[in-house]
N, C-alpha and C positions, 0 to 999 in steps of 0.2 A: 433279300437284302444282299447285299455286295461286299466282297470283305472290305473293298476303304469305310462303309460304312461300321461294321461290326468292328473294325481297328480303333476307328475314331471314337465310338462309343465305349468300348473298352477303356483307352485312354484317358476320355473325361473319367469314365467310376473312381477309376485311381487317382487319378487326380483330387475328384473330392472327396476320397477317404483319406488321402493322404493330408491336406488343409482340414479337417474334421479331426483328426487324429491329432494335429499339431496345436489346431486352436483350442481342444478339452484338455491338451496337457501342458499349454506353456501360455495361459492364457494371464496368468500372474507371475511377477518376478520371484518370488517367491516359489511356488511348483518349476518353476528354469534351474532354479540354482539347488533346491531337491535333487531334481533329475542330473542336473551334472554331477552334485556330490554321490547318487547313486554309480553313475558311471566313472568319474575320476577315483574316487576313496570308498570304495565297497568296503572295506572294513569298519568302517564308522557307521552304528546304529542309530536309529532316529534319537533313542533318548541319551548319547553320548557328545550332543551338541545344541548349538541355542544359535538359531539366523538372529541377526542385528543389522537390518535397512538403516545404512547413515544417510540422512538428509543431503537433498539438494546434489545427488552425487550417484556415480551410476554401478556404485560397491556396495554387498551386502557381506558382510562379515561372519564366517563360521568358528564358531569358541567351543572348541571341543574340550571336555571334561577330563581328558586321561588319556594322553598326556597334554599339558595345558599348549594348545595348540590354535593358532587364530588362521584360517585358509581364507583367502582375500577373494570373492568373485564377482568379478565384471558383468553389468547383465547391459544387453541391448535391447531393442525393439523393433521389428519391423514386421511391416502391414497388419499390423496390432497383435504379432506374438511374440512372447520373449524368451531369449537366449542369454543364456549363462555361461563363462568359461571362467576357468580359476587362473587369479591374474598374481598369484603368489600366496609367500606362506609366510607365519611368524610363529617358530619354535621357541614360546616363553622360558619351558625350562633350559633349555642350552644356550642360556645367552643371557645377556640383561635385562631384553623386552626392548629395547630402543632400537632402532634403525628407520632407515631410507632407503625405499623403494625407488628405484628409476629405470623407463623404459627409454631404450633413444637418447642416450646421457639425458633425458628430461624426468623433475621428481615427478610421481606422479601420485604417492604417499608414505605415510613413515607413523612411526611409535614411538612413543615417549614418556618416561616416567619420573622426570625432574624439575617437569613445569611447574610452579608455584601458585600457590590456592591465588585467584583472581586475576592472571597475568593471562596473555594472550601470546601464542607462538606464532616468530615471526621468522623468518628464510629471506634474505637477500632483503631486507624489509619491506617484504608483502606477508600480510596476516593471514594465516592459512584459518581455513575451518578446522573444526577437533570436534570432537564424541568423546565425553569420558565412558571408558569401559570397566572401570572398577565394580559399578552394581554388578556388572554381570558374572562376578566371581565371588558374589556376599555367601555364596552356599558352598565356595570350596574352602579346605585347610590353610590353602595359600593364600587367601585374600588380601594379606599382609602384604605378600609381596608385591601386588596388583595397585595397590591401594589409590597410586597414581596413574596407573595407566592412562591414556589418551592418545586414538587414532587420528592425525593431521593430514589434510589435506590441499592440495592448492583447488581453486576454480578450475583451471585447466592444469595441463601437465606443464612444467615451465624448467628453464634452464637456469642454474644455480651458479653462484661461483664456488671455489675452493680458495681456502687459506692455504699458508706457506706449506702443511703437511699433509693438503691431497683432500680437508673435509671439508664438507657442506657444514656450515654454523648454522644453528639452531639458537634466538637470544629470546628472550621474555619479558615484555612490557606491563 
């Protein structure tokens, strides 16, 4: 044999251990966003979080136990494996729990705990999707504080206006 041959045959093996390798460990969203939260936040053990897949949307949400901490990640897909990156954080305790995410001046999601039981959140008036997130805090001390929780989203990422003081409004119908 010739070494272009023995080159070329090398380089397929790797090749398909490389795809073999990729497609047994990122073959669900779920295992993508495992392996990034192993790689991004090594300090976080398996049983000091709870994955939450919100619907219709391409974020699974990580609710870490101590300190109450939500890490936002992006998961994509291609040629049927999926990738995970953390596409932001929301540090409940140092804050109120409410904000607005935006990449590109465009929102692309936010938190909020002063919607009102049946109403619908609405931005520039288009009705974003939401996920209430309170069950997912029925087993901590602070649930109280959660009580309202809810992660809003647009369809796509979209550009907002701002009132006289610089904020995106948030009303409820």
């Amino acid at each position: 044999m010739s070494k272009k041959v023995i080159t070329l045959l090398l380089i397929c093996v790797a090749f398909l251990s490389i795809f073999t390798y990729i497609s047994f460990n990122f073959n669900t969203e779920q295992k993508a966003v495992n392996f990034a939260i192993h790689k991004d936040l090594p300090e976080l053990k398996k049983e000091d979080y709870q994955l939450v897949k919100i619907p219709h949307s391409p974020y699974i949400l990580c609710i870490t136990n101590i300190p109450h901490s939500i890490y936002i990640f992006k998961t994509s897909a291609f040629l049927n494996m999926n990738f995970a990156s953390i596409s932001g954080a929301e540090h409940l305790y140092a804050g109120e729990g409410t904000g607005m995410h935006f990449l590109n001046d465009k929102l692309i999601y936010g938190f909020d705990k002063g919607e009102p039981k049946g109403k619908a959140i609405y931005i520039d008036g288009k009705k974003m999707s939401k996920v209430d997130l309170n069950k997912y805090f029925a087993k901590s001390k602070y649930k109280m504080n959660y009580k309202n929780l809810v992660f809003y989203y647009p369809n796509k990422p979209m550009v907002t206006t701002k009132n006289s003081l610089g904020y995106t409004e948030v009303t409820y119908r």
